[in-house]
C-alpha positions as CSV (number, residue, x, y, z in Angstrom):
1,X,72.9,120.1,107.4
2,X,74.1,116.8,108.6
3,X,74.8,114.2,105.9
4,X,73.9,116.8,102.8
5,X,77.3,115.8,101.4
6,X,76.0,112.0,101.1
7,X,72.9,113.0,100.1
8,X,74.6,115.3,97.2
9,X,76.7,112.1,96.2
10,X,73.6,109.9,96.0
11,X,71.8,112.6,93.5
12,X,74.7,111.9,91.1
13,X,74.8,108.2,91.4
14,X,72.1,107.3,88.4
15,X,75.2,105.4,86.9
16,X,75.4,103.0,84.2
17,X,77.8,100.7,83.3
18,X,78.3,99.4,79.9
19,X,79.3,95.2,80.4
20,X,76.4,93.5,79.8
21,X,74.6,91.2,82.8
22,X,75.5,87.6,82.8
23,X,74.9,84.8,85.1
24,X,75.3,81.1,85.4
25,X,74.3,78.4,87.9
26,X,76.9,76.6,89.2
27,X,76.6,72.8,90.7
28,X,79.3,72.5,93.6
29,X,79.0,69.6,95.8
30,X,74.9,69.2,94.9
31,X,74.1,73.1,95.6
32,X,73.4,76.0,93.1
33,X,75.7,78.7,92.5
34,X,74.9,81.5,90.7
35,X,77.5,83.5,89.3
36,X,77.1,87.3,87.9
37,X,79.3,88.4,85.2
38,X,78.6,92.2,85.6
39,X,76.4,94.4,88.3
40,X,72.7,93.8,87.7
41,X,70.3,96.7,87.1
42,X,68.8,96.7,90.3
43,X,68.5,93.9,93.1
44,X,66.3,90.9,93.0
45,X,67.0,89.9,96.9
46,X,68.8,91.2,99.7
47,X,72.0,89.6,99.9
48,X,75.3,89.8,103.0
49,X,78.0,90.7,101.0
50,X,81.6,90.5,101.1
51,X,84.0,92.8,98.9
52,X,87.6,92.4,98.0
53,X,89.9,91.0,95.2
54,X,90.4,87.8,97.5
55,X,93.7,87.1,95.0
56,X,94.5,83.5,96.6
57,X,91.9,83.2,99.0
58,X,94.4,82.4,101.6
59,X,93.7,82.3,105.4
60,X,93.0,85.5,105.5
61,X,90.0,85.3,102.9
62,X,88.8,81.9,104.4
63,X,88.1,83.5,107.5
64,X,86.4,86.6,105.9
65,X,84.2,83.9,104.1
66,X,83.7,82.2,107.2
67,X,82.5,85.7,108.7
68,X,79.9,85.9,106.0
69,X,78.6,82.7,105.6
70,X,77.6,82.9,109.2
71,X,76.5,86.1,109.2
72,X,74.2,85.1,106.3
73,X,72.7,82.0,108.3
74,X,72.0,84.1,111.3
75,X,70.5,86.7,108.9
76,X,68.6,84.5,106.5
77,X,70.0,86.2,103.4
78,X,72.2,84.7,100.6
79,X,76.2,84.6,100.9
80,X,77.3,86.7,98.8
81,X,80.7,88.4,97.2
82,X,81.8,91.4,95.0
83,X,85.1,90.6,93.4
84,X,86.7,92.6,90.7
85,X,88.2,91.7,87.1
86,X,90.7,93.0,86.5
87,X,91.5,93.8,89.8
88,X,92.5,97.7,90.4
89,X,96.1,97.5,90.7
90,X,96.2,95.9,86.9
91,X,93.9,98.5,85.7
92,X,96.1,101.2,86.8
93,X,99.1,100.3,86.2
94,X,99.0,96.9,84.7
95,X,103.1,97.1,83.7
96,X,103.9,96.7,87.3
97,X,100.7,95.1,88.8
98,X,102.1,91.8,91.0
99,X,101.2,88.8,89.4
100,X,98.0,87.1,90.3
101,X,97.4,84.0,92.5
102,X,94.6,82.6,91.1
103,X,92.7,82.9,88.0
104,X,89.1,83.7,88.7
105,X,87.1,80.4,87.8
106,X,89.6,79.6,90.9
107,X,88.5,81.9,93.1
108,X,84.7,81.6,92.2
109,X,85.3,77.3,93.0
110,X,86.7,78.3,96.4
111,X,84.3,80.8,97.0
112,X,81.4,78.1,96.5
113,X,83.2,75.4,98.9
114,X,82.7,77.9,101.9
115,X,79.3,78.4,101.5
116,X,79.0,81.3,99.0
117,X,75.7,81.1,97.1
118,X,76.2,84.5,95.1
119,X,79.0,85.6,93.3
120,X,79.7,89.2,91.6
121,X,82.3,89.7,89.1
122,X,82.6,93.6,87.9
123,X,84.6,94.9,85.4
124,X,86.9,97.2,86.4
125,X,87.1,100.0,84.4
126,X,87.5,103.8,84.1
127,X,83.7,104.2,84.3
128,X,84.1,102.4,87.6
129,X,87.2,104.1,88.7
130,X,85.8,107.3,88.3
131,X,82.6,106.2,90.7
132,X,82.5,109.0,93.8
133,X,82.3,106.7,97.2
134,X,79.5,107.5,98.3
135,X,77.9,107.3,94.9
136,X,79.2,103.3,94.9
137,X,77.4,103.2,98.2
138,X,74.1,104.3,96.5
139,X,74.4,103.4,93.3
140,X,76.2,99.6,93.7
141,X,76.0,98.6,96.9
142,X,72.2,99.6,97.6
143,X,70.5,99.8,94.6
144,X,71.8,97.2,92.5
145,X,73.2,94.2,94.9
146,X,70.5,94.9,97.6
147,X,73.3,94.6,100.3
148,X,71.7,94.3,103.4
149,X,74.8,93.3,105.8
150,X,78.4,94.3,104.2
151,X,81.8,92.6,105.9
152,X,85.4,94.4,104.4
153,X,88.9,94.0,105.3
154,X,89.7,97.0,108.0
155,X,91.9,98.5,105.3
156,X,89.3,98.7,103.1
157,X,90.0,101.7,100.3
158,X,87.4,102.0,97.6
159,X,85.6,104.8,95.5
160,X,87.5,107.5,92.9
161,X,91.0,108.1,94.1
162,X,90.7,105.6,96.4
163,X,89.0,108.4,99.0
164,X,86.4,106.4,100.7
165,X,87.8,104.3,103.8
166,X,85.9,102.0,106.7
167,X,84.7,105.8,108.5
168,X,83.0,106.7,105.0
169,X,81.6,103.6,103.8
170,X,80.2,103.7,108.1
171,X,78.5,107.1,107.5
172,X,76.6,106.5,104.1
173,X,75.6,103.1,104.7
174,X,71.6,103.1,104.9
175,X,69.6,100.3,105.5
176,X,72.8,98.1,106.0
177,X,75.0,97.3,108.6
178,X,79.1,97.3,108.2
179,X,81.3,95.1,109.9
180,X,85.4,94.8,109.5
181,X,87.7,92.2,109.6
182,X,90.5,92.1,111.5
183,X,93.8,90.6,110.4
184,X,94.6,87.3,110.3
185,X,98.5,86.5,111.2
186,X,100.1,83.3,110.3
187,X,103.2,82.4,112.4
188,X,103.5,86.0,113.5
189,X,103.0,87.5,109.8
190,X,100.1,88.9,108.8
191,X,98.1,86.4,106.2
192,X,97.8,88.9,103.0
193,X,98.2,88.2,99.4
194,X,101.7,90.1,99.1
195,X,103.1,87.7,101.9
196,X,101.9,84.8,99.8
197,X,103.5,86.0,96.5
198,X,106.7,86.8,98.4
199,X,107.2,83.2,99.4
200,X,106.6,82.0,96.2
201,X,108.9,84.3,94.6
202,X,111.4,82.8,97.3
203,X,110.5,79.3,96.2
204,X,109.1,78.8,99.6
205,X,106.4,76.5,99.3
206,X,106.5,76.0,103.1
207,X,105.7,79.2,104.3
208,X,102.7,80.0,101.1
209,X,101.5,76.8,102.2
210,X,100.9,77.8,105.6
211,X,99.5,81.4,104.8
212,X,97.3,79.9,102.4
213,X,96.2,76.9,104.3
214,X,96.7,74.1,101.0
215,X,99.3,73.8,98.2
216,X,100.0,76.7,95.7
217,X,98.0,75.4,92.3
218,X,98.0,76.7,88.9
219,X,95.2,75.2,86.6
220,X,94.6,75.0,82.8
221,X,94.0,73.3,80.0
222,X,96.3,70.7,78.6
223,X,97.2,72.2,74.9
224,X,99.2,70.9,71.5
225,X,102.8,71.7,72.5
226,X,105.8,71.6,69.6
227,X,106.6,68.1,71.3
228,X,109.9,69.3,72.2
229,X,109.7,67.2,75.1
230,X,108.7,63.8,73.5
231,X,111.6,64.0,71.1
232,X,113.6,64.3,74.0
233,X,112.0,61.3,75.8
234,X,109.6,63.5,78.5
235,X,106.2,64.1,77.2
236,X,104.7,66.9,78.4
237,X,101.4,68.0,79.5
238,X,101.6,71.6,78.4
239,X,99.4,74.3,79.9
240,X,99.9,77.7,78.3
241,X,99.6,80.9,80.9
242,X,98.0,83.8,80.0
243,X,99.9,86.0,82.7
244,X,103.6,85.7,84.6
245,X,102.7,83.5,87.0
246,X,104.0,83.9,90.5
247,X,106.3,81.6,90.5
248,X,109.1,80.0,88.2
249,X,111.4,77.6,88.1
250,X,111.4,73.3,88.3
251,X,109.3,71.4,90.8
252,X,108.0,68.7,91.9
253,X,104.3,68.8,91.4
254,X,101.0,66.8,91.7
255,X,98.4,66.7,89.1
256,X,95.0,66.1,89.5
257,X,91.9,65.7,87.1
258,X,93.8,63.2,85.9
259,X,91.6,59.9,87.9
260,X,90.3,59.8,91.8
261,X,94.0,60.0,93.0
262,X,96.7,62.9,91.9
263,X,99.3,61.6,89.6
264,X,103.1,62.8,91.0
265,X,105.7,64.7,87.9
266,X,108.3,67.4,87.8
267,X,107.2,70.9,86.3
268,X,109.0,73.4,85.0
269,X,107.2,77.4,85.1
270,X,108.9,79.6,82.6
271,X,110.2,81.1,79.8
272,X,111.8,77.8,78.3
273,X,115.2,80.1,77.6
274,X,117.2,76.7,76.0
275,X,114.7,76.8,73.4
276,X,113.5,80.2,72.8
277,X,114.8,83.7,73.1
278,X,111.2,85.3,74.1
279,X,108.6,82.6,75.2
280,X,105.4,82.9,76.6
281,X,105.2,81.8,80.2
282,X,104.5,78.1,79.9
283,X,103.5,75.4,82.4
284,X,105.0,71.7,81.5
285,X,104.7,68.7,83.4
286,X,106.3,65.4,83.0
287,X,103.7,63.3,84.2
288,X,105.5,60.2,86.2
289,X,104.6,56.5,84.3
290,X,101.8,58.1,82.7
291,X,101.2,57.6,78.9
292,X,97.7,59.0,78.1
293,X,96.3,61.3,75.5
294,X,94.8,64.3,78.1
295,X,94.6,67.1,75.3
296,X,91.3,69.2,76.0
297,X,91.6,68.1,80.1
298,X,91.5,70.9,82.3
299,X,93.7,69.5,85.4
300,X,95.3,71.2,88.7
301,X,98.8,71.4,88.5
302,X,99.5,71.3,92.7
303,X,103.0,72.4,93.4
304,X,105.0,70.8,96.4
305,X,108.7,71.5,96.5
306,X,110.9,73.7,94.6
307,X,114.0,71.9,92.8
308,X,115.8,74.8,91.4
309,X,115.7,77.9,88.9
310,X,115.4,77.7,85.4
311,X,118.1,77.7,83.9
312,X,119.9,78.3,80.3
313,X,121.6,75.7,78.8
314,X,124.3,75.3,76.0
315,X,122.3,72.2,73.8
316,X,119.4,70.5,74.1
317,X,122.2,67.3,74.9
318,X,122.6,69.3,78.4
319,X,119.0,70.4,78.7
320,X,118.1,66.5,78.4
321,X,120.3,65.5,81.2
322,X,119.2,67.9,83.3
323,X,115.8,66.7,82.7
324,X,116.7,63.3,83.6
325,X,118.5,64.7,86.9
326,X,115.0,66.8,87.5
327,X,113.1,63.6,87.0
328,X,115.4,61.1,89.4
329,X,115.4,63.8,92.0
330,X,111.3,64.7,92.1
331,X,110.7,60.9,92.6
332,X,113.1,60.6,95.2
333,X,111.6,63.2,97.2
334,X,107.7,61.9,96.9
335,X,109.3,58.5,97.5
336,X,110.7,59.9,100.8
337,X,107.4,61.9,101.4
338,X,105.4,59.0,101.0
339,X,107.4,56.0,102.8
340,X,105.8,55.4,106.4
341,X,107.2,57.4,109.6
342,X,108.5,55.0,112.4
């Protein structure tokens, strides 16, 4: 009988996850935001979703997000999209997972400046893994997020083993419509996140600039740092990392949070190998004629050009005047950036 597979899946899809609901409204720009730590029990409105890991949320995404917002205007239903924590590849294989582009309280912030009034965050795990696709039809998508209009990347893999494609999730959708979305190409390459990540790993700030239509940005919290860098005469605003980030080296950076206009430094991403054999990944910016106490400040670290890699160095005698050298040659380049065009 037609469809008696789907209907089999369904049967089984009474599923229950174990992370607890949690929401919280957002303000962004004077609207509410409501974002779901978990997958509710059941739906409380039909929403247009959009699904994906959105790592970046570079051109690609925007215009997936621009899909769905309008979409959800001409449908009168709330923007919404499922996103995953940690994404799949980490949960996997987390050892050789790529390194992520954005942390999600990033991603949820652009997600609400293009119109999203919903946001889903799910907990990857092996209970979610192990979910038949057809059974994440029924059991997530239908029952619990009340997805009336669905919009995916045309690669789209979801469901155990990865088995359920843009053809599956097609056949068992009921009561909801499925569109794709096509590629988005860049300068002749296709916008993804692995593009973006590849440029950064190349210290080409250029090219992820263009795929992800603004300025790679790492954000944090400024913490208490050993003060290395005071003794040394560069104070630093220090901003611990919780993962590799994808990218390393010195830069020349703008910081905002900071006042209504970015402050210009030099940042170095790394392991800080001068001063420790096996650091954490640390952020540190030498904030240019800037002397204020910021601990506690969550700030944007934007990065704009790459001076070099990091580097080892005999003393901290050498380290310091390679600081210096850093420092001199960052504010020659936003002095250059910044003087008029004739």
């Amino acid at each position: 009988m037609p469809g008696l597979p789907y209907r089999r899946e369904r049967e089984k899809a009474n599923v229950r996850f174990d992370n607890p609901l949690k929401f919280t409204v957002l303000l962004q720009r004077g609207r509410l935001v409501r974002l779901f730590r978990g997958i509710p029990p059941a739906a409380d409105v039909p929403i247009a979703l959009a699904i994906g890991n959105f790592d970046g949320v570079h051109r690609g995404h925007q215009a997936m997000l621009a899909r769905l917002a309008e979409a959800a205007d001409d449908l009168a239903l709330p923007a919404a999209v499922l996103t995953f924590d940690p994404p799949p590849r980490e949960f996997f294989a987390k050892s050789t997972a790529p390194p992520r582009l954005s942390s999600v309280r990033d991603k949820i912030e652009q997600f609400a400046a293009r119109g999203v009034a919903r946001t889903y965050v799910a907990r990857f795990d092996g209970r979610l893994a192990a979910l038949e696709a057809v059974a994440f039809v029924d059991a997530v998508l239908v029952r619990r997020l009340g997805a009336r209009w669905l919009l995916v990347g045309e690669d789209f893999r979801f469901g155990k083993g990865r088995a359920g494609d843009l053809a599956t999730l097609r056949r068992a959708a009921t009561g909801f419509s499925v569109e794709a979305m096509r590629t988005v190409t860049v300068g002749g390459e296709r916008a993804s996140s692995t593009a973006v990540r590849s440029a950064l790993a190349q210290g080409d700030l250029g090219r992820a600039h263009a795929l992800l239509g603004r300025s790679f940005c790492l954000s944090g919290r400024v913490a208490h740092g050993a003060r290395l860098g005071r003794s040394l005469g560069f104070p630093t605003a220090n901003l611990p990392l919780k993962r590799t980030p994808p990218v390393a080296g010195i830069f020349a950076v703008r910081v905002h949070g900071l006042g209504s206009t970015p402050r210009t430094g030099v940042a170095s991403v790394g392991v800080r190998p001068t001063v420790t054999a096996a650091g954490a990944p640390m952020l540190e910016v030498f904030i240019f004629d800037f002397d204020e106490t910021i601990y506690g400040r969550r700030v944007r670290v934007e990065f704009v050009h790459k001076l070099r890699d990091e580097v080892r160095y005999p003393d901290l005698a050498a380290l310091t005047r390679q600081i210096e050298a850093d420092a001199a040659q960052a504010r020659e380049f936003f002095n250059m950036a910044d003087a008029p065009q004739h």
